[in-house]
C-alpha positions as CSV (number, residue, x, y, z in Angstrom):
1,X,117.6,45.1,106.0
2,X,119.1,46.1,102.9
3,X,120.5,50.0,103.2
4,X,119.6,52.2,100.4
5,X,122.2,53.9,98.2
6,X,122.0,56.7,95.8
7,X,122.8,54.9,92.3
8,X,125.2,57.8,91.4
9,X,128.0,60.5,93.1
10,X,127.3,63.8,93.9
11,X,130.4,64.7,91.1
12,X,128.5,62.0,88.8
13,X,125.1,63.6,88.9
14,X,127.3,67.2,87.9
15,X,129.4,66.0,85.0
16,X,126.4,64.2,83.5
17,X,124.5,67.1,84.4
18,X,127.5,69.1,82.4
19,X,127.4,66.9,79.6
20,X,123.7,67.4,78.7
21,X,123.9,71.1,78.7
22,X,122.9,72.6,74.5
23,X,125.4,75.1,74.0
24,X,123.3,78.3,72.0
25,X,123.5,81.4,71.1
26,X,122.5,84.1,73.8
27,X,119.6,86.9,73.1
28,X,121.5,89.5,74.5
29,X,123.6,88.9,71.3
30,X,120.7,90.8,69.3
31,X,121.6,94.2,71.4
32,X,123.3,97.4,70.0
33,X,125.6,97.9,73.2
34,X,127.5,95.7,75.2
35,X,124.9,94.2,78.1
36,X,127.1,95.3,80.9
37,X,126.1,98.9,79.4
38,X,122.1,98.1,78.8
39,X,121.7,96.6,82.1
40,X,123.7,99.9,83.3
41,X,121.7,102.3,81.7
42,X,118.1,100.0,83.3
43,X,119.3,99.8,86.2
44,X,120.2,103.9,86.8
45,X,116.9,105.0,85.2
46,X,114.9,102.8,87.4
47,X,116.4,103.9,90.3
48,X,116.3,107.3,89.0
49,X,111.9,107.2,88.0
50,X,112.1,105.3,91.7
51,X,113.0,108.3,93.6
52,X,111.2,110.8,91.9
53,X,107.9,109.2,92.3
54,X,108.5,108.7,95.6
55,X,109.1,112.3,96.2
56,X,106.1,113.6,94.6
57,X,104.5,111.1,96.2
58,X,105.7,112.1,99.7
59,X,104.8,115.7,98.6
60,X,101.4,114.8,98.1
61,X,100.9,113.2,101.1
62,X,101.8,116.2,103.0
63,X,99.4,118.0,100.7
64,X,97.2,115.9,101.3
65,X,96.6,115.8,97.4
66,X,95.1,112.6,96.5
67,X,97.8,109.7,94.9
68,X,96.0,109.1,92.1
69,X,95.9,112.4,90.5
70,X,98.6,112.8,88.4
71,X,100.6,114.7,86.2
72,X,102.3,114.7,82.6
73,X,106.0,113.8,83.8
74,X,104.4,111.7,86.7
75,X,102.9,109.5,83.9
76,X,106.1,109.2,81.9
77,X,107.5,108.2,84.9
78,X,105.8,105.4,86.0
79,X,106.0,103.9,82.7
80,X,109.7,104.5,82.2
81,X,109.4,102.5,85.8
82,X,107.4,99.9,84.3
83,X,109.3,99.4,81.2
84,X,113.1,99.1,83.1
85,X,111.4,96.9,85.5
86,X,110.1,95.0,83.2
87,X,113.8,94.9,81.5
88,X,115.4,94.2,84.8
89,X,113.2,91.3,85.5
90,X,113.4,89.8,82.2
91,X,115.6,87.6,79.6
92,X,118.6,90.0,79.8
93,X,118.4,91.2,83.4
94,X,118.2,87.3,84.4
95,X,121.8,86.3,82.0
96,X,123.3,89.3,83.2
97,X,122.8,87.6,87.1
98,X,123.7,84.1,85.7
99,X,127.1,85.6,84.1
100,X,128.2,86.6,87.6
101,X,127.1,83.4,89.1
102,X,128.4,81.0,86.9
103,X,131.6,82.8,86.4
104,X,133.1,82.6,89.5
105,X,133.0,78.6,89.7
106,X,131.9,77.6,86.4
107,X,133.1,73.5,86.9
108,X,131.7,73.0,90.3
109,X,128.5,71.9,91.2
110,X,126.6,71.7,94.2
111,X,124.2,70.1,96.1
112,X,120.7,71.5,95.6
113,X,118.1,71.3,98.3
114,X,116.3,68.3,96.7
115,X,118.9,65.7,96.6
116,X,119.9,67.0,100.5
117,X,116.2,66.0,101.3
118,X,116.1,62.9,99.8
119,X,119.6,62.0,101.3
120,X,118.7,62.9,104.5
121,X,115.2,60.9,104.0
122,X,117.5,57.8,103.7
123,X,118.9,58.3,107.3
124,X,115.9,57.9,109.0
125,X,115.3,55.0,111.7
126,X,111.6,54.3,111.1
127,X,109.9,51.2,110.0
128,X,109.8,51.4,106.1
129,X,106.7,51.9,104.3
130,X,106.8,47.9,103.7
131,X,107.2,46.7,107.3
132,X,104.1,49.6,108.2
133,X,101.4,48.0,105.4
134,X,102.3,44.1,106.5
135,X,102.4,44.9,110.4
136,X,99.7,42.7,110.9
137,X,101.7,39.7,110.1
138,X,105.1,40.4,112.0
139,X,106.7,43.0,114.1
140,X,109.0,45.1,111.8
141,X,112.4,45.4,113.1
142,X,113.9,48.7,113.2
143,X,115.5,50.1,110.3
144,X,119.6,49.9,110.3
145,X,121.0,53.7,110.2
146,X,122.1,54.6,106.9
147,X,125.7,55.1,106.2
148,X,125.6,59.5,106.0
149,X,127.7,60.7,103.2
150,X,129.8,63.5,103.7
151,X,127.9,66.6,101.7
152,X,129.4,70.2,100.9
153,X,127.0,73.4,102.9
154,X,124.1,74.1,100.6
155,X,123.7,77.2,100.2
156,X,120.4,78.3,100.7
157,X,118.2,81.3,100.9
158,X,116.2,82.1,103.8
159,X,113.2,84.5,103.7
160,X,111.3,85.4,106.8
161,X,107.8,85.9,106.3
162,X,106.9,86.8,109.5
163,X,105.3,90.2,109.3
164,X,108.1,93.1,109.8
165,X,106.7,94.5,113.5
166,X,105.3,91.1,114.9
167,X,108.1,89.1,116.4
168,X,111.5,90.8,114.3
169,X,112.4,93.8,112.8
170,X,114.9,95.0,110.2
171,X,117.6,96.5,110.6
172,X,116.6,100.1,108.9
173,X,113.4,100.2,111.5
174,X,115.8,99.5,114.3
175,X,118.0,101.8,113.4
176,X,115.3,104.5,112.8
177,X,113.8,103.1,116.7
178,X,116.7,103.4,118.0
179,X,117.1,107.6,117.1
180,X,113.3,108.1,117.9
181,X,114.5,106.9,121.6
182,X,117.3,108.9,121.7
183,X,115.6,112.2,120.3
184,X,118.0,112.4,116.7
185,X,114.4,112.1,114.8
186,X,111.2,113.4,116.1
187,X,108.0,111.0,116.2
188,X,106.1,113.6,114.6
189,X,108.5,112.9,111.4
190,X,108.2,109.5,110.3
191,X,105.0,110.1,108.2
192,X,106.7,112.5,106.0
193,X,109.9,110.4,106.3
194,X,108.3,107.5,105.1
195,X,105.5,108.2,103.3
196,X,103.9,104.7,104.7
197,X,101.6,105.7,107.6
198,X,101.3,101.9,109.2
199,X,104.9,101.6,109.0
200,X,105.5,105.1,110.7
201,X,102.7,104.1,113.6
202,X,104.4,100.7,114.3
203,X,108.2,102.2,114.4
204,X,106.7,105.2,116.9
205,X,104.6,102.5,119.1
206,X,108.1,100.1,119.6
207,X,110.0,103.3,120.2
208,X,107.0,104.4,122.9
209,X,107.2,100.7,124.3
210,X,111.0,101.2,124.9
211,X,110.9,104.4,126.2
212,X,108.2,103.7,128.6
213,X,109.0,100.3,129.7
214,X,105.5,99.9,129.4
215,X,103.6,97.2,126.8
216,X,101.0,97.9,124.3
217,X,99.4,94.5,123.6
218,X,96.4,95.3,124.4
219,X,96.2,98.3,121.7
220,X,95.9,96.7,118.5
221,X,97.6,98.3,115.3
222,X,96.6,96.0,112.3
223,X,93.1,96.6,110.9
224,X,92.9,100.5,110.4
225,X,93.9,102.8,107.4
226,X,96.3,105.0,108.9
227,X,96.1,107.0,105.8
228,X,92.8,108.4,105.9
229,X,93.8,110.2,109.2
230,X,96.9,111.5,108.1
231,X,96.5,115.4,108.1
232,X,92.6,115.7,109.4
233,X,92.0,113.1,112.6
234,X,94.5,112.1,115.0
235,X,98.4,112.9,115.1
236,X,101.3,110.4,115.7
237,X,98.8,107.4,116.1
238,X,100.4,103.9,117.8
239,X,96.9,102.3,117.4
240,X,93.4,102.4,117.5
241,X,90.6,101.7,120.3
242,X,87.9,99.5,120.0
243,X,84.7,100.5,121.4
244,X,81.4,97.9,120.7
245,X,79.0,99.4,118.8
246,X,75.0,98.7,120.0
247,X,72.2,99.2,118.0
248,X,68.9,100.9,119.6
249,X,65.5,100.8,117.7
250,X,63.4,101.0,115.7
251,X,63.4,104.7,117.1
252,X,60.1,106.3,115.2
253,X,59.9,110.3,114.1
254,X,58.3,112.2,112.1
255,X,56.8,108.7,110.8
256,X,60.1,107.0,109.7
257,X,62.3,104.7,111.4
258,X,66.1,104.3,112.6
259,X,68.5,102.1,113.5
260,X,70.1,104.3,116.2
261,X,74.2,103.3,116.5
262,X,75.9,103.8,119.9
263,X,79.1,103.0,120.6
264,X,79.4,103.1,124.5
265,X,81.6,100.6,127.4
266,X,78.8,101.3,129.9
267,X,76.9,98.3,130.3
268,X,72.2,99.2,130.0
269,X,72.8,102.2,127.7
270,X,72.0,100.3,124.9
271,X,69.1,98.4,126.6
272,X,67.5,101.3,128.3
273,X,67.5,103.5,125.2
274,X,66.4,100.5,123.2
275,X,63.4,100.1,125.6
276,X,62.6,104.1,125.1
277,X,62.5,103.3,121.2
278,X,59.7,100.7,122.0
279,X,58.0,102.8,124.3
280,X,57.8,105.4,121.5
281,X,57.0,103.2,118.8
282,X,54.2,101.4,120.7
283,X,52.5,104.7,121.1
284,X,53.1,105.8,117.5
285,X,55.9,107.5,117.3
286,X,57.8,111.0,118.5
287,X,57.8,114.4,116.1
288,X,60.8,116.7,115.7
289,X,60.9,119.8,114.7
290,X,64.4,122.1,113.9
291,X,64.2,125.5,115.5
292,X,67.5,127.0,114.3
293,X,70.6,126.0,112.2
294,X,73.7,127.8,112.6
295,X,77.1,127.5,113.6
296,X,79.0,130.6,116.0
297,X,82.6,131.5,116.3
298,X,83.1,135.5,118.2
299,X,86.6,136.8,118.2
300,X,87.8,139.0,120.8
301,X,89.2,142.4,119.4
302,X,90.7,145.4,121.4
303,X,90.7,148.8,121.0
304,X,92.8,152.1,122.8
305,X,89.2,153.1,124.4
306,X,86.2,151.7,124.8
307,X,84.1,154.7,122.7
308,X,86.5,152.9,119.8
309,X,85.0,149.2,120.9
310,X,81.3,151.2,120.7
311,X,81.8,152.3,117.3
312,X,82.6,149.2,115.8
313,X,79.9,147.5,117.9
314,X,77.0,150.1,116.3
315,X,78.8,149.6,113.3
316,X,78.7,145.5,112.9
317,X,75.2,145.5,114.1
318,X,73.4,148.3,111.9
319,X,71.4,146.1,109.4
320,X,72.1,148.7,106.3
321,X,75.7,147.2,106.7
322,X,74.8,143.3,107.0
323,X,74.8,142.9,103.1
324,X,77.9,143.9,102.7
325,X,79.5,142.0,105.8
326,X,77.6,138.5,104.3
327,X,79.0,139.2,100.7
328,X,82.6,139.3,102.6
329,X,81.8,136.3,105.2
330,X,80.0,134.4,102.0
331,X,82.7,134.7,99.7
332,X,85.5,132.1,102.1
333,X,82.9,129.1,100.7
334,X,79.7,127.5,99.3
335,X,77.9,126.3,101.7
336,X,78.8,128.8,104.8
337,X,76.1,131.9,105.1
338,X,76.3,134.3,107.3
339,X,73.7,134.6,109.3
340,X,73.6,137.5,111.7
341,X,76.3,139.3,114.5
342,X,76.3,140.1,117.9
343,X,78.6,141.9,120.0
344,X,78.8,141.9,123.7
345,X,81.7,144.9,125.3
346,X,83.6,143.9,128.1
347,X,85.6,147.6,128.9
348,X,87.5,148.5,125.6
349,X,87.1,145.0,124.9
350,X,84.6,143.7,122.4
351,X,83.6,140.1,121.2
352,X,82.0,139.6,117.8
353,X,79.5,136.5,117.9
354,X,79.2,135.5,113.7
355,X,76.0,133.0,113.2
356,X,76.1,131.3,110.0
357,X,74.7,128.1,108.3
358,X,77.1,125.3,107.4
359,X,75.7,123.1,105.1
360,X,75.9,119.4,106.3
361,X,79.2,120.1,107.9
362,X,79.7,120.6,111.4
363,X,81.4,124.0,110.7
364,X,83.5,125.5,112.5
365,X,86.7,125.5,110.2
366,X,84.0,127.2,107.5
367,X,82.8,129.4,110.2
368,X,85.9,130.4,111.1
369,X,87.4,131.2,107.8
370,X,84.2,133.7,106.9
371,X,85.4,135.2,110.1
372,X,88.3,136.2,109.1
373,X,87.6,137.6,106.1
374,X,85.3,139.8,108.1
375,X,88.4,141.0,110.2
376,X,90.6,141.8,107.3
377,X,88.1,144.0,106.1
378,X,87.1,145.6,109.4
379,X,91.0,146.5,109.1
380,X,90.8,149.2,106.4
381,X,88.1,151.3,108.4
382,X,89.6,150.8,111.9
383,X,92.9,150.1,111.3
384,X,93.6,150.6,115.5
385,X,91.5,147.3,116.0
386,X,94.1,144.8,117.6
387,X,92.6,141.3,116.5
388,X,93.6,139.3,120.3
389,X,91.8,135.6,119.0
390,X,90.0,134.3,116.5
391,X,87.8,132.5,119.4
392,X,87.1,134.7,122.3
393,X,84.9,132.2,124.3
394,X,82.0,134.0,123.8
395,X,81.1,131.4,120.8
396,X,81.5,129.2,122.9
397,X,82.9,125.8,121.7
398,X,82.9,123.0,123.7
399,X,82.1,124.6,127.2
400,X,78.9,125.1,128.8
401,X,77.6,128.5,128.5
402,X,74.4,130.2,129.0
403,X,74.5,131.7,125.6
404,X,74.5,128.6,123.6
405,X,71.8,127.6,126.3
406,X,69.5,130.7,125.0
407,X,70.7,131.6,121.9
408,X,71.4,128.5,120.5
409,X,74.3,126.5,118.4
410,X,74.6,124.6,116.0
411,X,71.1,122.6,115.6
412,X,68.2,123.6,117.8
413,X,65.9,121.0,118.2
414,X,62.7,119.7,120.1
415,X,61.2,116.9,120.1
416,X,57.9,115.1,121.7
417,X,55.7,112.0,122.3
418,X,52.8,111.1,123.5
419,X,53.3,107.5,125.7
420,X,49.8,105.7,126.0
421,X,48.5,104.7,129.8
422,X,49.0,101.1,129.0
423,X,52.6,101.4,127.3
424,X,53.9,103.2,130.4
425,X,52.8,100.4,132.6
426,X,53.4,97.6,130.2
427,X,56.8,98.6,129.0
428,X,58.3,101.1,131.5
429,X,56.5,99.1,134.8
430,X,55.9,102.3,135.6
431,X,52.7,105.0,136.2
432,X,52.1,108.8,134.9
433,X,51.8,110.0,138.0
434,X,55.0,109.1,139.4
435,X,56.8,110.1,136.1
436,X,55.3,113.1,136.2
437,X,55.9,114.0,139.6
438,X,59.6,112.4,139.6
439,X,60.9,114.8,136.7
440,X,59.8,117.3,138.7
441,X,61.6,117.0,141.3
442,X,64.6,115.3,140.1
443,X,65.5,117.1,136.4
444,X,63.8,120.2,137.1
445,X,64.2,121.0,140.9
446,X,66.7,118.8,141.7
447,X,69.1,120.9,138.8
448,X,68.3,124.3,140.1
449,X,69.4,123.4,143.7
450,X,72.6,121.9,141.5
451,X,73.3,125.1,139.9
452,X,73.0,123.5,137.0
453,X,73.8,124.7,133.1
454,X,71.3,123.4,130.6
455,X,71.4,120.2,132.9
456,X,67.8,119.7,133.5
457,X,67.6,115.9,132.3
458,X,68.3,112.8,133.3
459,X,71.2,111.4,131.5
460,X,71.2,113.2,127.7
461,X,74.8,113.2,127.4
462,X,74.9,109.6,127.8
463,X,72.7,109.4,124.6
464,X,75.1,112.0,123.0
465,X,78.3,110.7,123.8
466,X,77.9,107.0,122.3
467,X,75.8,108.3,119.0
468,X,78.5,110.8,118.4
469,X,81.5,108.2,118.9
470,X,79.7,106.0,116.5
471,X,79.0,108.7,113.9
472,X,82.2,110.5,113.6
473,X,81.5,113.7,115.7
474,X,83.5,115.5,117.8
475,X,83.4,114.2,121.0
476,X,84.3,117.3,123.5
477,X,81.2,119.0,122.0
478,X,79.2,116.7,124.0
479,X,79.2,119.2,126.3
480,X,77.1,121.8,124.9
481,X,75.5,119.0,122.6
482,X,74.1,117.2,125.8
483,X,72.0,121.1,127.0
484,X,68.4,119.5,127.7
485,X,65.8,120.2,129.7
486,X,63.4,117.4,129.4
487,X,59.7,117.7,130.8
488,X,56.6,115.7,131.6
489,X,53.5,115.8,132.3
490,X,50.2,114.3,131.9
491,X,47.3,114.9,129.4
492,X,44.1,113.2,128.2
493,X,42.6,113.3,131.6
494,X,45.7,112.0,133.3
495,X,45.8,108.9,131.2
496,X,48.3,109.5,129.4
497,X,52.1,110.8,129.3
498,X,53.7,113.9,127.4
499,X,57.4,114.0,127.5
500,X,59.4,116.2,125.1
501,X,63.3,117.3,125.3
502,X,64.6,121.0,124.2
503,X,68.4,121.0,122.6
504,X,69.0,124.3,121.6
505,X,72.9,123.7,120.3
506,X,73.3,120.5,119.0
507,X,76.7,120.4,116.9
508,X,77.1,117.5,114.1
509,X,78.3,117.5,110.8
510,X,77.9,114.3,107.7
511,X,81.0,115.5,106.4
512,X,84.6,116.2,107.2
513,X,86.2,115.4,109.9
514,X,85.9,111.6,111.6
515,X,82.8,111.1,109.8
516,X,85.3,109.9,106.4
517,X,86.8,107.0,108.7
518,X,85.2,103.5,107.6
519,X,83.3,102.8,110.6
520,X,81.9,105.8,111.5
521,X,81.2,106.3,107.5
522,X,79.3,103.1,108.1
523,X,77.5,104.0,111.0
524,X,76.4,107.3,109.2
525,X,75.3,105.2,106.6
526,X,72.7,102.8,108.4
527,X,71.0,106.2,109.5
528,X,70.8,107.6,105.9
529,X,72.6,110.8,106.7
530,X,76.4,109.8,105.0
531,X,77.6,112.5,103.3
532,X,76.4,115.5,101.8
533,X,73.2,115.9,100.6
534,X,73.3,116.8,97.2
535,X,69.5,117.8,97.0
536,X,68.9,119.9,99.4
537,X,72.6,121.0,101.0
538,X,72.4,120.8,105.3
539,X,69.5,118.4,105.1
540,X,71.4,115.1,106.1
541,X,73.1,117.2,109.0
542,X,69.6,118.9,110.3
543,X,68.3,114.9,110.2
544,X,70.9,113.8,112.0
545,X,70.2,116.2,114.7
546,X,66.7,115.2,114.9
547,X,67.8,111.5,115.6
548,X,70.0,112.7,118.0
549,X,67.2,114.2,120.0
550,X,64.7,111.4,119.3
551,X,67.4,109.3,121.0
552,X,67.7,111.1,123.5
553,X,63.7,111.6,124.5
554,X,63.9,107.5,124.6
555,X,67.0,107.5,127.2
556,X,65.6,109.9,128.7
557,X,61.9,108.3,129.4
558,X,63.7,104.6,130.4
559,X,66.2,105.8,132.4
560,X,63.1,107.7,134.6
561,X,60.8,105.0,134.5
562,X,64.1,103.0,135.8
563,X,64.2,105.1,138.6
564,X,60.8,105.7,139.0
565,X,60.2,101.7,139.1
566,X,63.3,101.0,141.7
567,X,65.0,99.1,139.2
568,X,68.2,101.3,138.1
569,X,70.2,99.4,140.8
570,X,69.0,96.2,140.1
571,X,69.1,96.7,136.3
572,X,72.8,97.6,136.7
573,X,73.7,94.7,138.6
574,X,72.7,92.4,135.8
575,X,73.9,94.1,132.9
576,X,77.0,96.7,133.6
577,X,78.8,94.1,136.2
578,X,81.1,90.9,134.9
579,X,82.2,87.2,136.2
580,X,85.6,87.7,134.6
581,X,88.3,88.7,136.5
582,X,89.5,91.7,134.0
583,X,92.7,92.4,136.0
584,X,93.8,88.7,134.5
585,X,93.6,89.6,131.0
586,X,95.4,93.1,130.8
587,X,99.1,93.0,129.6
588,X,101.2,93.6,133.0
């Protein structure tokens, strides 16, 4: 078998190559200054626009002052940025590369990556394409090696496009991991540092992984704008956790229906509240009604004698001074109202409950805020009033308390149905009677013996928990969020079942906070309530409460009629156990 040859030299191809070459006149001819100078003067104001858009931009971030607002220099900036770019990257910037390229060896030539393929194609010792179309005929003898010609290095670029924190990192980020583990730059830091959020979160989670020993496989970083935390959510984030959202419903009140989200690892939830939603539906549907809106925060304030604590007690509670308090308390934002005071003296002590409306926000930054306005201008008439806390736990935020349990926070709401004879057995396999008689003694009886706080349910904080994960609420406020006491009993001779839950402080918000983040935004929106109403302001929050407790009466009368039917335990078994060995899949 003939071997193949290459019909001309490596210095051949070159002078040829040479030979062929127009000589012309150059563009940067046309310019007024030498090009070394242009491409200097490009080259320093590019890098010049560079870093002071990247500082204001930093700035911004820290501001949290949206990227896209911009000012009269910022604009001449980024197109000075544009146009040297644009420069840099063009006709002149190109021949001012060239120049230093072809100047250093301006008669040699070498060997570009094409003819090293196809002369490395000729060494292989395969059948030839001939010998593979007639192998039918005869057996093709394998191909003599080709005779390798000795080839100069070719020099070659070689870009990784691997993603920077998958498998390799450069040597900047390993430089900046390697002073996060020895304590030279604070964690806390790389946001402002950077000004790139993912980038920050993926140097901080390598640098935990090194510290600790320990790996993070498991904890996914890819797939969440780190941005739209930065400054309101979550601090020095290395990830994200996924928790499946269910969906529970239709759930039917006040005559319209809702997809109820609830995102929840405990296996039934879903299932049993799903089954309450058809309970209610099948016997026309549950009404809600909102008792009280208002959101609390009470400082704690001392005084050098109790008769001072008394005076500013009577003071803060005479109603001839409560117009003038709310104009002060009013003035911190639209939306917050105040709404009444309370006081409560402990010695010389005295705590200062504030009640206002929120609008659709949760409230208590707006709360809080009116507050101290308040304070300041307590200051001028009792200037021997030592401020101890803005929250003296007689709000009281995110513990349970007996005065949230009577005088209410947040959203007050109860709600009722009425579940027909033949829906009770049908759909909860269950009777009245032994509803009926089971609440008793389990939410009611069974809590008092308990000692128990605004516990008289069943389960309400399940319910809670998993709407408020899905919708961007605060999740420690489950606490006083999940205060129920749910009761039944029978009516229409005994035929039929009435079962209603009380929530005297339920705490949500459709704005601020985690309810921006995509998912929960999403979530928020499948119930109707994103956002703010702009209609009627605090209506999208005071129907999200109403949901809340409508999906909580259906959790409620499942999870009873479970264990009123024997079949929590068995109902468990086949949906909250698993086959799979999880131990196997976890990152050691």
């Amino acid at each position: 078998m003939d071997i193949r040859r290459r019909p001309t030299t490596i210095s051949t191809l070159g002078d040829n190559l040479k030979q062929r070459q127009p000589s012309s006149p150059k563009a940067s001819d046309a310019l007024p200054l030498p090009l070394k100078i242009t491409n200097g003067l490009f080259f320093t104001l590019f890098f010049s626009v560079l870093y002071f858009l990247l500082h204001r931009w930093r700035e911004k971030i820290r501001n949290s002052t949206p990227l896209h607002v911009i000012t009269l220099s910022e604009l001449a900036a980024c197109v000075s940025l544009i146009a040297s770019a644009i420069y840099l990257l063009g006709f002149f910037g190109i021949d001012f590369v060239q120049s230093f390229i072809t100047r250093s060896s301006p008669e040699s030539w070498e060997v570009v990556e094409d003819d090293r393929f196809i002369l490395e194609e000729d060494s292989r010792c395969e059948p030839c394409a001939a010998a593979i179309e007639r192998v039918d005929s005869f057996r093709a003898p394998p191909c003599t090696p080709a005779i390798h010609l000795p080839l100069p290095p070719a020099k070659m670029a070689v870009v990784d496009q691997s993603p920077i924190f998958s498998s390799t990192l450069t040597d900047e980020d390993e430089e900046i991991i390697n002073s996060v583990v020895a304590g030279t730059t604070p964690s806390y830091s790389l946001e402002s540092k950077f000004g790139d959020c993912r980038r920050a979160a993926a140097i901080r989670r390598e640098a935990l992984q090194r510290i600790t020993g320990k790996s993070l496989e498991g904890l996914p970083l890819d797939g969440f704008n780190y941005e739209s935390i930065l400054g309101q959510c979550c601090e020095m984030p290395v990830g994200y956790v996924q928790i499946p959202v269910g969906i529970a419903g239709p759930l039917l009140i006040n005559g319209v229906e809702f997809s109820v989200p609830m995102a929840t690892t405990e296996g039934c939830l879903v299932a049993s509240t799903n089954r309450g939603c058809k309970a209610i539906y099948g016997s026309g549907g549950a009404t809600s009604v909102l008792l009280r809106d208002g959101m609390t925060r009470a400082p704690v304030v001392r005084f050098g004698t109790a008769k001072r604590a008394a005076d500013l007690k009577m003071f803060l509670e005479d109603p001839t001074n409560f117009e003038t308090l709310a104009l002060i308390f009013n003035k911190s934002s639209r939306f917050g109202r105040l709404q009444g005071i309370k006081c409560a003296i402990a010695g010389k002590n005295l705590y200062i409950r504030f009640t206002c409306g929120t609008g659709d926000a949760m409230g208590m930054n707006m709360v809080s805020k009116g507050v101290q306005n308040v304070l300041d201008f307590l200051h001028i008439d009792f200037p021997d009033m030592d401020v101890m806390g803005i929250s003296g736990n007689f709000c009281a935020d995110k513990k349970p308390a007996a005065v949230n349990w009577i005088e209410g926070r947040g959203k007050s709401v109860v709600c009722e149905a009425i579940i027909k004879e033949d829906i009770v057995r049908k759909v909860l396999k269950t009777n009245v009677a032994a509803l009926v008689e089971l609440n008793m003694l389990k939410n009611l009886t069974g809590s008092a013996m308990a000692g128990a706080l605004g516990g008289f349910n069943a389960h309400a904080s399940n319910i809670v928990s998993a709407v408020y994960i899905a919708t961007g609420q605060d999740p420690a406020q489950n606490i006083e969020s999940s205060h129920c006491i749910t009761m039944m009993e029978a009516v229409n001779n005994g035929k039929d079942l009435h079962v209603s839950v009380t929530m005297p402080s339920i705490e949500v918000g459709t704005v601020g906070g985690g309810t921006q983040l995509a998912s929960q935004s999403a979530c928020l929106n499948l119930l109707g309530v994103k956002g703010a109403s702009k209609d009627s302001p605090g209506s999208n929050s005071r129907l999200l409460a109403t949901i809340v407790a409508g999906s909580v009466l259906a959790g409620e009368l499942s999870l009873m009629s479970a264990l009123a039917a024997g079949q929590l335990v068995k109902s468990h078994m086949k949906y909250n156990r698993s086959s799979k060995d999880v131990a196997k899949l976890i990152p050691q």
